[in-house]
N, C-alpha and C positions, 0 to 999 in steps of 0.2 A: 686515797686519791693517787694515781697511778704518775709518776713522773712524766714530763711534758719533751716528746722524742726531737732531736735540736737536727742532727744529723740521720739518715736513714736511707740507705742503698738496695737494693732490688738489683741480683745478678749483673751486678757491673763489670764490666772487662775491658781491657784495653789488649790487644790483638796487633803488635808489628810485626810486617814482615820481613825480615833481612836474606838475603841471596837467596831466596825460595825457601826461606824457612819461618816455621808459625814461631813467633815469641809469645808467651801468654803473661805480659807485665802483670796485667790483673787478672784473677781468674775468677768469674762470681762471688764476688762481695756483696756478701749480706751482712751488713751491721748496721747497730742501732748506738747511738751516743744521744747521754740524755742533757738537759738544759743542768747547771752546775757543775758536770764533771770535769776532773782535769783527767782525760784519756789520755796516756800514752801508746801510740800504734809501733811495737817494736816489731823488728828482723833484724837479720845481717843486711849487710849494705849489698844493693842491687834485690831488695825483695819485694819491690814494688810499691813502696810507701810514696816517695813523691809524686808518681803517676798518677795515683788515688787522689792524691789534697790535689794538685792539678785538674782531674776530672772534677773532683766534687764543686771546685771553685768555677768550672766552666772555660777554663785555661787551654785544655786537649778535649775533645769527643772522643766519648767511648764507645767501642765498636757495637756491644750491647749494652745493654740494662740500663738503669739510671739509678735514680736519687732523687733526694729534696734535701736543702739544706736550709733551717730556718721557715720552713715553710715554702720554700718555693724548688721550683722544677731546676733540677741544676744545667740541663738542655736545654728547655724551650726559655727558662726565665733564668740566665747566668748572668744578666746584668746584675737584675735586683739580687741576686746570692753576693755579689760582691762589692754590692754598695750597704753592707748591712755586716758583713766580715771582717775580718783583717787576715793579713798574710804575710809572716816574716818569713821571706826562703832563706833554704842556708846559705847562699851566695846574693848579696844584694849589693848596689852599688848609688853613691850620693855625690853631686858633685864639692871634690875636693875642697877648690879655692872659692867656693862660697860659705855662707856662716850655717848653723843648724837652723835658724828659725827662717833663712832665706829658702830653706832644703825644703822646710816642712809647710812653706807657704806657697811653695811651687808645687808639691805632688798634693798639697789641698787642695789648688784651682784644678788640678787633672780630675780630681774623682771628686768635683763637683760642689765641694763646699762652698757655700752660701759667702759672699764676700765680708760681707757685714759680721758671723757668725768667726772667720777663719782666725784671727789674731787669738781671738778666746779661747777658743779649742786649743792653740797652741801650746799658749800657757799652761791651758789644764793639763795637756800631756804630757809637757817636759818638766812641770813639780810631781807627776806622780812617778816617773824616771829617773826623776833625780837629776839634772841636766839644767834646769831653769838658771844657773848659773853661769853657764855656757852656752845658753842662747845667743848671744854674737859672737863667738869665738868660729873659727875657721875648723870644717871637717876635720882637713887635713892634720890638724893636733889633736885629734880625737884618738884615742887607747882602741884597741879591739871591743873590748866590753861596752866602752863607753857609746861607739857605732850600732852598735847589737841593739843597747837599749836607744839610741839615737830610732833606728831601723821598728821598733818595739812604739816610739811615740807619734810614728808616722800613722802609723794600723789604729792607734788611740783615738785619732781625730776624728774618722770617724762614729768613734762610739758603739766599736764592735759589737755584737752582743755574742761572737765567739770567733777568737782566735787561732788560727795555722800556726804552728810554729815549725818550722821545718830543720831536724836537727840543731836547735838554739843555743846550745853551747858548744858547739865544736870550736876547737882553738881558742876555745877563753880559758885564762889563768884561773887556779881556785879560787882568791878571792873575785874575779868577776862570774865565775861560775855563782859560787852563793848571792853573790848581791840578785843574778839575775832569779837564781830558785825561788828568792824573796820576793820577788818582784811578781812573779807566777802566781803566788801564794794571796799574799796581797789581791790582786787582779780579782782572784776566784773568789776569796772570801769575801771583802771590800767591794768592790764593787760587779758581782756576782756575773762574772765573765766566763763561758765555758771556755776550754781550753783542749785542742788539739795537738798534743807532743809526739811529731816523729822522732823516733830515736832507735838507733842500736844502743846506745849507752845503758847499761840496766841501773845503774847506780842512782842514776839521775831520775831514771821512769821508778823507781822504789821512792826515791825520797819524793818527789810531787805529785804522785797520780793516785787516784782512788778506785781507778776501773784502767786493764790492759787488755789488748788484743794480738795476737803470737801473727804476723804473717811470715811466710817464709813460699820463694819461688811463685808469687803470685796469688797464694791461698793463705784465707785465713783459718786458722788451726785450731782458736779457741780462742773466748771471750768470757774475761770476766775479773770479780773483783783481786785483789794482791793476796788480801786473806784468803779468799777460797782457794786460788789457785794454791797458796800454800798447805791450807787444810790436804785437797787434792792430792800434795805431794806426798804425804806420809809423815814420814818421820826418818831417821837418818841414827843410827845407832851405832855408837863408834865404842870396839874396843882392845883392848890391848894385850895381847898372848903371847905367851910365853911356848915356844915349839910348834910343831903341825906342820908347816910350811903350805903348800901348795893345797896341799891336802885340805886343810882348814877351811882354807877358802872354797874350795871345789862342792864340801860338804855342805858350807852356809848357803851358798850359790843354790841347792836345790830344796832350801826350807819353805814351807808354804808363805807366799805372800811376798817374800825377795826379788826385787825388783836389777838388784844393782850389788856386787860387792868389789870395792876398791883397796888395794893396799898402798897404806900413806907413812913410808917411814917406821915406825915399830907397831903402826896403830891398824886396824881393819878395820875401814867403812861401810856399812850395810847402808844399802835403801830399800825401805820396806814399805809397803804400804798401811802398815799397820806396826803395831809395836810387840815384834817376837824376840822378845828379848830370852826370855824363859827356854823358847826351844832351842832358842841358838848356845845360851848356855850348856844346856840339859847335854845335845849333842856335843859338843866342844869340849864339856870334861869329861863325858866318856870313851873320848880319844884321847885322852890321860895329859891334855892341853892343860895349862896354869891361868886363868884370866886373871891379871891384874886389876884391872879395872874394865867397868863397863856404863856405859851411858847413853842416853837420849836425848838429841836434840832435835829444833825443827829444823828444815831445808831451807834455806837461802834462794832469795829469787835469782842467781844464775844458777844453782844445780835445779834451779823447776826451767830454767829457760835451755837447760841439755838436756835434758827428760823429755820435754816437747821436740826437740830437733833431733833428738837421734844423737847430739853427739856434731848434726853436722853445723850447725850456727856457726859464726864466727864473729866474735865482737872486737 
């Protein structure tokens, strides 16, 4: 039985023009995110992540294509997509000098919650947040983290059945970093919430997501699971020589299958797409080189996210 598709785009684009010139924020988006995942959508900053949960949410019209999100037309039907959503942007704002459950009982009357139903909801959101303690206490003494997830139990009340998170840990300390990881976790597993994470942060999109997608400069560049992508990457064989210099490297540089060789301190890095340990050897002491040591590891999800960019990403 084939997984039930939550989000799904058809040649989406978003198209601005600044002083007579074409900007291409989005470039045809075609992706598929399925009900359960927690997707991370990574780039460097400015590669069109916000634009996209914008469009998909019915926020901006895009120039072309469309979507469905949840089952519904993200154009012609952008209400019903975000009366069935949640949406934490990276910048949000609550009024200060009021308390959190005054915060959460005002943008509930905005998106329409049931009067009778709103107090309950409340509750259930700020015990699953963590906060239910701090229901009358004033914004304004609220921590960073504590706003985040404040911001987190707003999108609750409706009873998402899949979440935007838009860059969600920027400027939070370690520990509100993890409590919120937890919080993510929680969500997916518990109470079975897909979860959409923008991020450049690779750290973060490693530790929470099951399924990634590379954009960079408006296009998406590849999709798919953490392990494949790593599989994908090869393998990374590091080792340590004694003489050759330049030479050494110039030689490994053209063994079949060498994707990449870097010199790190007394050690040489290979990236290879397969495991040539043997020839790399074979050749390297018959240019009268010493190998100390030699090994194989896997790749690291940032040496696969500079593999995909060329080197020019920047996180």
């Amino acid at each position: 039985m084939g997984l039930d598709v939550i989000i799904e785009t058809e040649n989406l684009t978003k198209i601005y023009r600044v002083d007579g010139r074409e900007i291409r924020a989005v470039d045809n988006l075609n992706l598929k995110v399925y009900e359960g995942d927690v997707f991370g959508y990574l780039g460097p900053n400015g590669a069109g992540k916000t634009t996209t949960i914008l469009m998909l949410l019915g926020l901006i019209m895009p120039t072309s294509g469309g979507g469905r999100v949840c089952g519904y037309d993200i154009i012609k039907e952008s209400k019903k997509v975000r009366s069935v959503v949640g949406y934490v942007p990276e910048k949000y704002s609550f009024y200060e000098d009021m308390s959190a459950h005054y915060n959460l009982r005002y943008f509930a009357k905005l998106n329409g919650i049931p009067e009778g139903e709103i107090d309950d909801r409340i509750k259930r959101a700020l015990e699953i947040v963590e906060l239910q303690d701090r229901a009358k206490s004033l914004v304004a003494t609220f921590s960073r983290g504590m706003k985040q997830r404040l911001a987190l139990a707003n999108t609750l009340i409706k009873n998402p059945k899949l979440i935007f998170l838009d860059e969600p840990t920027a400027g939070l300390d370690p520990y509100a970093t993890a409590s919120f990881r937890e919080l993510m976790r929680k969500l997916n597993k518990e109470f079975k919430t897909t979860i959409f994470i923008s991020s450049h942060m690779l750290h973060e999109v490693r530790q929470l997501c099951n399924r990634i997608g590379f954009l960079n400069e408006g296009k998406l560049i590849a999709v798919d699971t953490i392990d494949e992508f790593l599989k994908k990457a090869g393998v990374r064989i590091v080792l340590e020589i004694v003489g050759g210099g330049d030479e050494v490297i110039k030689t490994i540089e053209g063994v079949n299958d060498v994707n990449r060789v870097l010199k790190k301190d007394e050690e040489i890095v290979v990236y290879a797409g397969s495991d040539v340990r043997l020839e790399i050897v074979d050749l390297v002491t018959r240019m009268g080189c010493k190998i100390l040591t030699v090994k194989v590891e896997p790749p690291t999800l940032e040496e696969v996210f500079f593999t995909i960019y060329g080197g020019g990403g920047r996180l």
